[in-house]
N, C-alpha and C positions, 0 to 999 in steps of 0.2 A: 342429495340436496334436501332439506329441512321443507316441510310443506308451507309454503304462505311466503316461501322468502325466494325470489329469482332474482338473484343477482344481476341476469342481464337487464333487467328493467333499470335499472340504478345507471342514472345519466353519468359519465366517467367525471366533468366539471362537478359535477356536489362531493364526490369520494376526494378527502381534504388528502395531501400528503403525506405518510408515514413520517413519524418525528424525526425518525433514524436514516431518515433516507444521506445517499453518500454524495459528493460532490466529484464530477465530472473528471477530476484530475488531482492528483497525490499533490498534497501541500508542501513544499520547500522545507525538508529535513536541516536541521543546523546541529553540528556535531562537533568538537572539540577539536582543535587544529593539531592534535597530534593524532587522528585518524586520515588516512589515506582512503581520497574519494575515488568508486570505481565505476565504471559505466558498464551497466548487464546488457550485454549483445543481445541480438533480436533470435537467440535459442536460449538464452534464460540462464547466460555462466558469466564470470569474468575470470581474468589472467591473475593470480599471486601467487607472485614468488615462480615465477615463468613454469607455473602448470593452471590446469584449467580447473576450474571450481565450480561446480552445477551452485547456481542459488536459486532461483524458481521463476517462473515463465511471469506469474505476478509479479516481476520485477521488471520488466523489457522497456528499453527505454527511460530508466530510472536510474540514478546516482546512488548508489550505497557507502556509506562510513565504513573502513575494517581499521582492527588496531589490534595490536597482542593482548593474547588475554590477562595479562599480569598488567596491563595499565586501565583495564575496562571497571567502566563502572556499573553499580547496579543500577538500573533502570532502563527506560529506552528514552530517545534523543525525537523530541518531536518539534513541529515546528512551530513558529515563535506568536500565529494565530491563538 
């Protein structure tokens, strides 16, 4: 720690909020109706094409778009905030 400066002294109410800070729950994805919406099970997979697909534990409880990749487009698909 830098001399003259103690963090802990710094009342937490005057430390203003980081810009970037994130909001509390993932915004409402809106994706092309030729993508098939899947719902990622609470160990982080969903079922296509009747096998199982790991997609990531940051997903649980979340709705993901798939579609073949000869119809994908570039970018990603965000929500309409």
């Amino acid at each position: 720690m830098r001399a003259g400066f103690d963090i802990v002294s710094i009342p937490v109410r005057l430390i203003p909020p980081h810009p970037d800070a994130l909001s509390a729950a993932l915004p409402t994805l809106e994706c092309p109706d030729r993508f098939e919406a899947r719902y990622v099970s609470a160990n982080g997979g969903i079922r296509w094409n009747r096998r199982w697909v790991n997609v990531s534990t940051v997903c649980i409880g979340e709705y993901i778009g798939l579609g073949r990749r000869s119809t994908m487009e570039s970018g990603a698909f965000t929500s309409g905030r």
